[in-house]
N, C-alpha and C positions, 0 to 999 in steps of 0.2 A: 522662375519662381513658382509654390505653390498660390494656386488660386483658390482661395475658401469662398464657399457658399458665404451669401448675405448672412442667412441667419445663424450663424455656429462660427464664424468669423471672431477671432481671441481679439477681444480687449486692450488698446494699444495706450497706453500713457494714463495719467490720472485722470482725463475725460468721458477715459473706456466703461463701457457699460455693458452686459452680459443680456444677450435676447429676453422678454419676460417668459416664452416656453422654457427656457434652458433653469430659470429660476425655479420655476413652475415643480420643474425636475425633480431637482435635486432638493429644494423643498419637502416634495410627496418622498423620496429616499430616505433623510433626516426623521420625518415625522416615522416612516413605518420602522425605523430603525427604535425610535423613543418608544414605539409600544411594542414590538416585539421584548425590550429590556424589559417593561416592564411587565409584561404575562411570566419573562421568566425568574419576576421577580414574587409573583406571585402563587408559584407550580413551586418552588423553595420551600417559601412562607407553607405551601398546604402539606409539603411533604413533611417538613421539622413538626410540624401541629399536628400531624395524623395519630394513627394508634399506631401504638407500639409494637412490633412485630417481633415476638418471643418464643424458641424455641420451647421452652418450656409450658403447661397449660397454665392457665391464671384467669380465674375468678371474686370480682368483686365481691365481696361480701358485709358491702355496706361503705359508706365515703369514704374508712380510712381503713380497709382490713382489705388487703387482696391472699388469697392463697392460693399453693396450685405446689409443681412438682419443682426439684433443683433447681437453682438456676444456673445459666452460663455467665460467663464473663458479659457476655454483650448484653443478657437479660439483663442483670445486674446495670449496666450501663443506662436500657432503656427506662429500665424502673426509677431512675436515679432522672433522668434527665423528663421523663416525659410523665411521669404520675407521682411526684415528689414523695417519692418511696423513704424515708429517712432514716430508718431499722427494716432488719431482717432478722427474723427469728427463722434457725434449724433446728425441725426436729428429727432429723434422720443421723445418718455417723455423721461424726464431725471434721469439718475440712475447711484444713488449714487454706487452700489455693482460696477455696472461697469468701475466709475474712478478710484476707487479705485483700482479694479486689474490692470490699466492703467497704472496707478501713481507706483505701485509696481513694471510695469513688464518697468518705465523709458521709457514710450510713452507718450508723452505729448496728453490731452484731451481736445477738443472742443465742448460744447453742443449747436445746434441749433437748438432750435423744434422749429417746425411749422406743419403746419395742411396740412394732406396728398394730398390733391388736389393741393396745393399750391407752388408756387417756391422761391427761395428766392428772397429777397429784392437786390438792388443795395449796401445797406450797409453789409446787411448779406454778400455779393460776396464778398466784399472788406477785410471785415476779413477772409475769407476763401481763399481767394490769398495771402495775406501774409501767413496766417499758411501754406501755401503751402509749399510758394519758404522756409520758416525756415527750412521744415521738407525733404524736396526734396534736397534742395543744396548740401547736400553730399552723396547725391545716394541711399539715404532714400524712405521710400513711407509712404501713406498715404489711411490711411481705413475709407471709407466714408458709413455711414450707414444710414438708418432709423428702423425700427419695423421686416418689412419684404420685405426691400430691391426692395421695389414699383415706382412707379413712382415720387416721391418726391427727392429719392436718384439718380433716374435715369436723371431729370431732372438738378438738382443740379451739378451735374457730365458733362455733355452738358454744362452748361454755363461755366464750368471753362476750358474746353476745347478748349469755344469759346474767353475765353476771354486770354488764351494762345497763341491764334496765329492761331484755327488751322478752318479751311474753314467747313461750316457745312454740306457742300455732303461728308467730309472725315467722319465728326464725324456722319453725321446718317450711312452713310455705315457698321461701327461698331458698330452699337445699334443692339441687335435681335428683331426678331418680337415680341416675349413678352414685351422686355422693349420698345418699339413704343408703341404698344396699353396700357402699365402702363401709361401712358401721360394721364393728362386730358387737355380737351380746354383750363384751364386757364391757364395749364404750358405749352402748344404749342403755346399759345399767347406771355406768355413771353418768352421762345425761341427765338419767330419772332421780337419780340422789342427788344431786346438784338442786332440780327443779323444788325436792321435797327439800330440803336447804332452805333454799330463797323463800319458800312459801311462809310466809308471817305467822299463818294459823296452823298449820300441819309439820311445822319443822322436825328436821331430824333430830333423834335423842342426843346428846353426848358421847362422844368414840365414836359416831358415824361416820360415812368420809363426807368431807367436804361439810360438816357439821358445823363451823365457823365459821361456812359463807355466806354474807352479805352484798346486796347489790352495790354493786364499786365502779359507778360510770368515769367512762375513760376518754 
């Protein structure tokens, strides 16, 4: 017959009892087992919580305005899951693949193309103030694009800022140099007619563009 050591010798009948080293053991096993679960329960928790890692570029432009270039399906996804993106507006061509993941991922969709030099119209603003304040009101945001996140989108982005409330040395201070020089003169012209708009004492005459805008916070 095998001969066991004293102390590692199995436990014979309901009397048996297990060395206190061997307890000791399997103890400290157990224990490093419960924290290792739980570090990698916490390496999860930081990675779902982290930023969103998006092909496409994307810049904040205030708590509920991101803009930047197309997105992907999976942009789309991250937007959706990790900065409660709740609309998307495009304003580059329009593409059906990309409502469609829209519509799927329960972001309502706004398509405005227009031609990349250009800014929008006084009417185009006006629907893009209401989808705003829809998609904002309950602490939502809203992903504002064109092609490749150019001066179009960047311009676009500026007037609803202006037409928000908010004073235009705040909102260029938060433009980068890049998106400054995406401007072209005809969307830096309408910027400035915009501003003469809004301005209370100096408004623009009747027939001007954007001659009808009013600060309309969203």
């Amino acid at each position: 017959m095998l001969q066991w050591p004293v102390q590692v010798r199995p436990a014979i009948g309901a009397g048996g009892r297990l060395p206190r080293t061997v307890l000791i053991r399997r103890g400290a096993v157990a224990l490093g087992l419960i924290v290792l679960l739980g570090l990698a329960k916490l390496l999860v928790s930081h990675l779902e919580s982290g930023p969103p890692s998006l092909s496409a570029p994307r810049r904040a432009m205030g708590a509920s305005l991101d803009i930047g270039g197309a997105p992907t399906d999976h942009d789309l996804q991250e937007l959706a899951a990790a900065l409660r993106v709740d609309g998307v507006v495009n304003l580059g061509g329009p593409s059906v693949a990309e409502q469609v993941t829209a519509t799927s991922l329960h972001q309502s969709y706004l398509s405005l193309a227009g031609r990349p030099a250009t800014a929008p119209t006084w009417a185009q603003l006006r629907v893009l103030v209401s989808f705003m304040r829809r998609h904002t009101a309950g602490g939502g945001s809203v992903y504002l694009h064109d092609d490749v996140g150019g001066g179009r989108v960047v311009a676009t982005a500026d007037m609803l800022l202006l037409l928000r409330g908010e004073a235009w040395p705040a909102v260029s201070r938060g433009m980068t140099t890049a998106e400054l020089h995406s401007l072209s003169n005809g969307q830096l012209l309408a910027i400035e007619q915009l501003i003469s708009a809004l301005d209370p004492i100096g408004r623009s005459p009747v027939g001007a563009p954007y001659a009808a805008a009013r600060i309309d916070p969203w």
